[in-house]
C-alpha positions in Angstrom: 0.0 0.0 0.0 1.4 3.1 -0.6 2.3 5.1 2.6 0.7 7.7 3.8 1.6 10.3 6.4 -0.5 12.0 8.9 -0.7 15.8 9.4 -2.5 17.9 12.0 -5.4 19.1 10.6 -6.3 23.0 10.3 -9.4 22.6 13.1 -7.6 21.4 16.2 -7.7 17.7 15.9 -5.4 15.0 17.0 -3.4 13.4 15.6 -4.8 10.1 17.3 -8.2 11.7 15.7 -7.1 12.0 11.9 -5.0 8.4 12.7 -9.0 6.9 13.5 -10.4 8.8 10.6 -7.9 7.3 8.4 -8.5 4.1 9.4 -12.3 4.1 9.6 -12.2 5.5 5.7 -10.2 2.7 4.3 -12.9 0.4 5.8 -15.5 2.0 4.4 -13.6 2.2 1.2 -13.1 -1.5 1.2 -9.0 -1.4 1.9 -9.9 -3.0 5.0 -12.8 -5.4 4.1 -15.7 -6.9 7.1 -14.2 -9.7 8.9 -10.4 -9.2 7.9 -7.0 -9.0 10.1 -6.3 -5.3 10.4 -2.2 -5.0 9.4 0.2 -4.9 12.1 1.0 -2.0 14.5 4.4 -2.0 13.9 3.1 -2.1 9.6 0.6 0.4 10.5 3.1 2.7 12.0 5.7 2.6 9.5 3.5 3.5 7.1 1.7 6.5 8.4 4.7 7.7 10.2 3.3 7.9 14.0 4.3 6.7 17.4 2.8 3.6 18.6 0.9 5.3 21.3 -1.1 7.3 18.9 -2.0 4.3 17.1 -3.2 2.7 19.9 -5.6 5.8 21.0 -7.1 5.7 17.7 -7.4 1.5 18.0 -9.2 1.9 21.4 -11.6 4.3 19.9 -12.2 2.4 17.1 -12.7 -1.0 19.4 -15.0 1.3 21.5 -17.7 1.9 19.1 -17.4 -1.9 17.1 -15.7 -0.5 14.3 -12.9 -3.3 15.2 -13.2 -6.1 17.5 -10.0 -8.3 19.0 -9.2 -11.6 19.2 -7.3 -13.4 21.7 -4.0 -14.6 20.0 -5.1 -13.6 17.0 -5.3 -9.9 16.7 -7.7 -7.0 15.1 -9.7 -7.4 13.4 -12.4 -5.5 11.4 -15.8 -5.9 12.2 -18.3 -7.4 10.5 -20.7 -4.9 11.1 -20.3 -1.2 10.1 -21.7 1.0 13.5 -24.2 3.5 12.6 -22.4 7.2 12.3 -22.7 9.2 15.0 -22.0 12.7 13.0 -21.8 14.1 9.6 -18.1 13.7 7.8 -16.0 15.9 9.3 -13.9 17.8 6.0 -11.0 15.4 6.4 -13.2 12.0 6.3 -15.1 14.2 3.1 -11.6 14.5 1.2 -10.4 10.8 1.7 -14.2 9.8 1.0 -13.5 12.0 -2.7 -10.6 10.2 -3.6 -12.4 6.9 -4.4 -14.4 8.8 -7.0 -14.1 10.7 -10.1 -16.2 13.6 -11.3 -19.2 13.4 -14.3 -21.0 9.9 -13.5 -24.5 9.9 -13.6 -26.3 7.7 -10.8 -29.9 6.2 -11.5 -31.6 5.1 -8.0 -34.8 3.6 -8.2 -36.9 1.9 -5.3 -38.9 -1.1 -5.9 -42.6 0.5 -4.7 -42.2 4.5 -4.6 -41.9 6.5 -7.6 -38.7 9.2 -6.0 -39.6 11.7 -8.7 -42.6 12.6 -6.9 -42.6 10.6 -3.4 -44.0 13.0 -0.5 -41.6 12.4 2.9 -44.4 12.0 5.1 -45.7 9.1 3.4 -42.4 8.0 2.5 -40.1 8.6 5.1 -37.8 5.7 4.5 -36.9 6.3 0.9 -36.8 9.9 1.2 -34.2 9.7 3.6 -32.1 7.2 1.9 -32.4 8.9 -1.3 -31.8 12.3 -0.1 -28.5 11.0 1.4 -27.4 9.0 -1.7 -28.0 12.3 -3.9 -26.2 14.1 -1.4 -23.3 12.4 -1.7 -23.3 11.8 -5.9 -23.9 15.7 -5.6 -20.8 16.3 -3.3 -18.2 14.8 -5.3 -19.4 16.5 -8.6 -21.8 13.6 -10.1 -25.4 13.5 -11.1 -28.7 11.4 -9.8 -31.2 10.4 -12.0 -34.6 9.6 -11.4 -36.9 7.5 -13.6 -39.6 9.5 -15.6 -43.2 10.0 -13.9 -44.6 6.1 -14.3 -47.4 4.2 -12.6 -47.2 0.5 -11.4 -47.3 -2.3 -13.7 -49.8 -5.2 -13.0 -47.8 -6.6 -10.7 -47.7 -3.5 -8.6 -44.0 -2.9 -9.3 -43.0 0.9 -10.0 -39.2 -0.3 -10.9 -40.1 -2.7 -13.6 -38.0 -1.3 -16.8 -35.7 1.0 -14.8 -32.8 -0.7 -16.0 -33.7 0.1 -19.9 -34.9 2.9 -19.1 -31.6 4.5 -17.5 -29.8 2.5 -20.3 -31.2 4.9 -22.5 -30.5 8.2 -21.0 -26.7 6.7 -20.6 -26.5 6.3 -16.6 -23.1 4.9 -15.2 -24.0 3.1 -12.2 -28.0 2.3 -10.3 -28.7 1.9 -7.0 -31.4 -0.2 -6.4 -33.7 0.7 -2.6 -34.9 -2.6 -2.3 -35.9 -1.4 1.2 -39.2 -3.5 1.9 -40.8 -7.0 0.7 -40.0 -6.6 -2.9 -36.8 -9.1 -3.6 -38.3 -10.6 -7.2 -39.3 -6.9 -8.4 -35.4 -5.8 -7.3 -34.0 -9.4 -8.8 -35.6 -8.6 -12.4 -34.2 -4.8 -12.2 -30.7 -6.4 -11.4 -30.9 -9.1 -14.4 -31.9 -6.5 -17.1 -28.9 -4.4 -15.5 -26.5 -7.0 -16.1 -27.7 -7.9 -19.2 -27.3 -4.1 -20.5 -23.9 -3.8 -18.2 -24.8 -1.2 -16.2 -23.0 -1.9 -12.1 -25.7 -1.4 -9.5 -25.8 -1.6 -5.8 -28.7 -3.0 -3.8 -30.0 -1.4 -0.4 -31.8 -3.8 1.8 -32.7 -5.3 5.3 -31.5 -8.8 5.0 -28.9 -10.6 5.1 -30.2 -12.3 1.8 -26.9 -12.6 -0.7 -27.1 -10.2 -3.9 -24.8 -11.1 -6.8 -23.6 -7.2 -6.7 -22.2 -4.8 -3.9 -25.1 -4.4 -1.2 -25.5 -2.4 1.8 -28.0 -3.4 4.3 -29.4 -2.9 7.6 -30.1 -6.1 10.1 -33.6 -6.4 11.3 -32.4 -9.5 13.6 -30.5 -7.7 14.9 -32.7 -4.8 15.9 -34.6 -7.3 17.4 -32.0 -8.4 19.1 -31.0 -5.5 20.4 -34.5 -4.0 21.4 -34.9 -7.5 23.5 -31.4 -6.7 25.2 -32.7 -2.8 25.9 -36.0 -4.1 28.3 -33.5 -7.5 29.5 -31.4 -4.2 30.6 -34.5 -2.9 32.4 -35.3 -6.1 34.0 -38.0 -7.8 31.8 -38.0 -11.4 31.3 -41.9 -12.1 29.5 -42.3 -9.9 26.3 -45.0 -10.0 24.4 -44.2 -9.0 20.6 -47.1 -7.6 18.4 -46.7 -9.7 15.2 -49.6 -8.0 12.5 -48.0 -7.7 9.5 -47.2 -11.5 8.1 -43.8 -10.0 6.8 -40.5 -10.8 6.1 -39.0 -8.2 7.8 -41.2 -8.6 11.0 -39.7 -12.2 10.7 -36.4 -11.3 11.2 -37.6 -9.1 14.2 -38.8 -11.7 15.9 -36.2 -14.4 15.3 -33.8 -11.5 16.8 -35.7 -11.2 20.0 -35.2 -14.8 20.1 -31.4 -15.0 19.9 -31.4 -12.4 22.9 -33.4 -14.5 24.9 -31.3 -17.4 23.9 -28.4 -15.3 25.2 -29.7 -14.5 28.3 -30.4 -17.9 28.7 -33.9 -17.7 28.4 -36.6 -20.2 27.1 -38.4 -19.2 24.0 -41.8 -19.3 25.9 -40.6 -16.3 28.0 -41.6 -14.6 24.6 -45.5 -14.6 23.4 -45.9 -13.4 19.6 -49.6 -12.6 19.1 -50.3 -12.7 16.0 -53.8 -12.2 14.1 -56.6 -15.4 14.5 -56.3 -15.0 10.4 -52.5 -14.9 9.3 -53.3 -12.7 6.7 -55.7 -10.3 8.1 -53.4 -7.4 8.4 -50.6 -8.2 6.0 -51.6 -6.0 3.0 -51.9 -2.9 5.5 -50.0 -0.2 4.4 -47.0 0.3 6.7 -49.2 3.8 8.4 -52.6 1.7 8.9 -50.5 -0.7 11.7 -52.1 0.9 14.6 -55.5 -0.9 14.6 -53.7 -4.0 13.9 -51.7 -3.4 16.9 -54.8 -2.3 19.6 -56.3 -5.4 18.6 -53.2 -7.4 18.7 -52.8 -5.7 22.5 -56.4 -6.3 23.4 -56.1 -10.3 22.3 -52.4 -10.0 24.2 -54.5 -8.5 27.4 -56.9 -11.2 27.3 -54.5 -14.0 26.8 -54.0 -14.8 30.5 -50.3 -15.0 29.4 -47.6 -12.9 31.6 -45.6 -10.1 30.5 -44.6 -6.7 32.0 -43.0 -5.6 28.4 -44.4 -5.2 24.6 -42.7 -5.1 21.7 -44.1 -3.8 18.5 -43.6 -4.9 15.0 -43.1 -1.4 14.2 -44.0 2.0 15.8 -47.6 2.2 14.1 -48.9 -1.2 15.9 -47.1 -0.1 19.0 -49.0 3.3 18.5 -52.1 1.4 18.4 -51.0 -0.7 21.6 -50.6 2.3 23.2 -54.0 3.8 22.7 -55.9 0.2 23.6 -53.6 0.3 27.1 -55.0 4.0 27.6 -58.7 2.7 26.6 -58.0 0.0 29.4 -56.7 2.7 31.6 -52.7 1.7 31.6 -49.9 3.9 31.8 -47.1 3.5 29.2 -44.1 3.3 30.4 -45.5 2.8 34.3 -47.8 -0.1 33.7 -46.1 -1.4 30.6 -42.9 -1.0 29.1 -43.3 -0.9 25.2 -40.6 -0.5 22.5 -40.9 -0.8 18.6 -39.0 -0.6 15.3 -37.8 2.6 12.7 -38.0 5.3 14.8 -40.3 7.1 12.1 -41.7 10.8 13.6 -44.8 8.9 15.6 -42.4 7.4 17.8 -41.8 10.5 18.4 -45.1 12.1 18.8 -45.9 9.2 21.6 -42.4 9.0 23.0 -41.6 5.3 22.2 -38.6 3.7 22.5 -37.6 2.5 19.2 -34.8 1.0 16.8 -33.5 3.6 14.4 -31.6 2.2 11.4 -29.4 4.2 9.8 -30.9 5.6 6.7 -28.9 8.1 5.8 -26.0 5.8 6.3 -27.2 3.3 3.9 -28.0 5.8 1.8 -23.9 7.5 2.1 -22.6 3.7 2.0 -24.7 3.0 -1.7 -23.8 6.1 -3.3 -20.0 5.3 -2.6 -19.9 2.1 -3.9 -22.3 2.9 -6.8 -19.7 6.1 -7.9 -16.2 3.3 -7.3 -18.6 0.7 -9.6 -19.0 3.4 -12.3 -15.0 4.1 -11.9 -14.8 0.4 -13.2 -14.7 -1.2 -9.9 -15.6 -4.8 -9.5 -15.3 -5.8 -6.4 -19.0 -6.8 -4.6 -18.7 -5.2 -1.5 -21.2 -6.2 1.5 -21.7 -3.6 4.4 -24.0 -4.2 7.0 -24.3 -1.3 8.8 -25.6 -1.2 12.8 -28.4 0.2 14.4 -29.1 1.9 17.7 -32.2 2.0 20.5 -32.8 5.5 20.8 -34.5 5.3 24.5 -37.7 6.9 25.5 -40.8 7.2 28.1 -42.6 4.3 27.1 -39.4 2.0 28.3 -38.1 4.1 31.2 -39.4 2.4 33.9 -39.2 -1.3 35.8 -43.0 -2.5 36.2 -43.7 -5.6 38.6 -43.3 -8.9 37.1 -46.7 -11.4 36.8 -50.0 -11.5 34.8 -51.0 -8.2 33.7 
């Protein structure tokens, strides 16, 4: 690798600060790949031309937030999850971020169920925040997005069906494909026209599920995971999790939950899923009509006999609708119940519940990178999987007494 040496910056830093911002860029630019042995300290030094104490400060802090993770006799490794950014680049991680692209590519991004041309953010609030961050960072290093003309959904309800011919024709370099929800076949025929036509493209999803082209996703096991660990933290044992939806992604969810409890050490019947009497009942709801799935998923939940002091929502519209039954039934949130849910979209807010935030923006950043080093010719298919974080609220705050509620 050719060496690089490290200079104070103009704004104050350290030099154990631009040594970690370094270090965290070449991850995210693929030098240092998921999963691999980070090169040696003594390499490491050589090369940038520091002391090996400021190495290490930069490796602690690194360790600190899961960007790298140790292994006994073996060494450093990078981790195989990305952690969710705490803070916009600073101008130093910008500049090393612009040196893995080169000005006038043009970016098509398409999602598999919202046209982006006209998509309105408060019905859309997913894709308009991974979008918007995508374009800002094509924008940044002096590229263009492109959107697909104004279209309507085919038969089969899919929006992105012909986006690949479609940005074939106005001469795109690269696509990024949101495949953000339920919609892997209508994402999988976008990708096999791209390749056919030879344009790179980068998927953005919430699985695990292999892509045969660079892909950024976001864990929904382990959101579960973690929201479990968030009320095991508070001292709940029996969770009840409000299961409406019939989805994919609330599978993960759930499955997550369950690898906490297996953790903890915890039997799986320490966790109650209530689902609908008909499986089906609420799956087509649109992702904002949850809530009546969820008061009737909390009123069947309340009626069950079964104990739990905690609630977990399939995401924060049935945990809205959770809330208001426990109001109707004259329960406190928070006191009476703990509840937490999924996205952290603006109604978790509004009713101050705990949720899961995934990183959107991140994902969006992350996609736009690779999709610009793809257009440069890269080949390389690049999987990120990029962390999430429980943002803590009222609704979890407080212990309630374990039994029957």
């Amino acid at each position: 690798m050719k060496s690089s040496t490290i200079t104070m910056g103009s704004r104050g830093h350290s030099l154990g600060a631009h040594v970690e911002t370094v270090i965290r860029e070449r991850i995210r630019a693929g030098v240092y790949s998921p999963g691999t042995l980070l090169p040696g300290r003594r390499a490491l030094c050589s090369e940038l031309e520091i002391a090996p104490t400021t190495l290490e400060k930069a490796i602690k802090n690194l360790l600190a937030d899961g960007t790298l993770r140790t292994e006994t006799r073996r060494g450093t490794f990078v981790a195989d999850t990305l952690p969710p950014s705490e803070a916009a680049d600073d101008d130093e991680a910008t500049s090393v971020r612009r040196m893995h692209t080169v000005s006038g590519y043009r970016i098509g991004i398409v999602d598999t169920v919202t046209n982006l041309s006209i998509m309105d953010p408060r019905h859309n609030w997913f894709e308009y925040m991974i979008v918007h961050a995508a374009e800002d960072r094509v924008s940044a290093s002096g590229n263009r997005t492109v959107y697909l003309s104004a279209r309507k959904p085919n038969s089969l309800g899919e929006i992105c069906d012909g986006a690949a011919e479609e940005f074939h024709g106005i001469g795109v370099d690269a696509i990024i494909i949101v495949a953000y929800h339920d919609k892997k076949e209508a994402a999988e025929r976008v990708l096999a026209s791209a390749k056919a036509l030879r344009i790179p493209a980068v998927v953005i999803s919430t699985s695990s599920r292999e892509w045969p082209v660079a892909h950024v996703w976001t864990d929904g096991r382990l959101a579960g995971k973690q929201a479990a660990e968030h009320l095991f933290d508070a001292g709940h044992r029996d969770i009840a999790f409000l299961a409406p939806f019939n989805k994919e992604w609330e599978a993960l969810r759930i499955q997550g939950v369950l690898d906490a409890m297996r953790q903890a050490g915890l039997a799986s019947d320490h966790l109650y899923i209530v689902r609908p009497d008909t499986m089906n009942e609420h799956s087509h709801l649109p992702y904002e009509q949850g809530s009546e799935a969820g008061r009737s998923l909390l009123r069947k939940a309340m009626e069950s006999g079964k104990p739990f002091t905690a609630i977990i929502g399939a995401n924060d519209w049935a945990t809205v609708g959770a809330i208001e039954a426990m109001r109707d039934l004259g329960l406190t949130p928070g006191k009476d119940m703990a509840l937490i849910s999924f996205d952290d979209s603006l109604v978790a807010r509004q009713h101050d519940i705990s949720s899961v935030r995934f990183p959107l923006e991140q994902l969006g950043t992350e996609a736009a990178d690779l999709a610009l080093r793809a257009a440069s010719g890269e080949t390389a298919q690049h999987r990120l999987r990029i962390g999430c974080r429980v943002i803590a609220r009222a609704s979890s705050s407080r212990m309630v007494a374990v039994g029957t509620m």
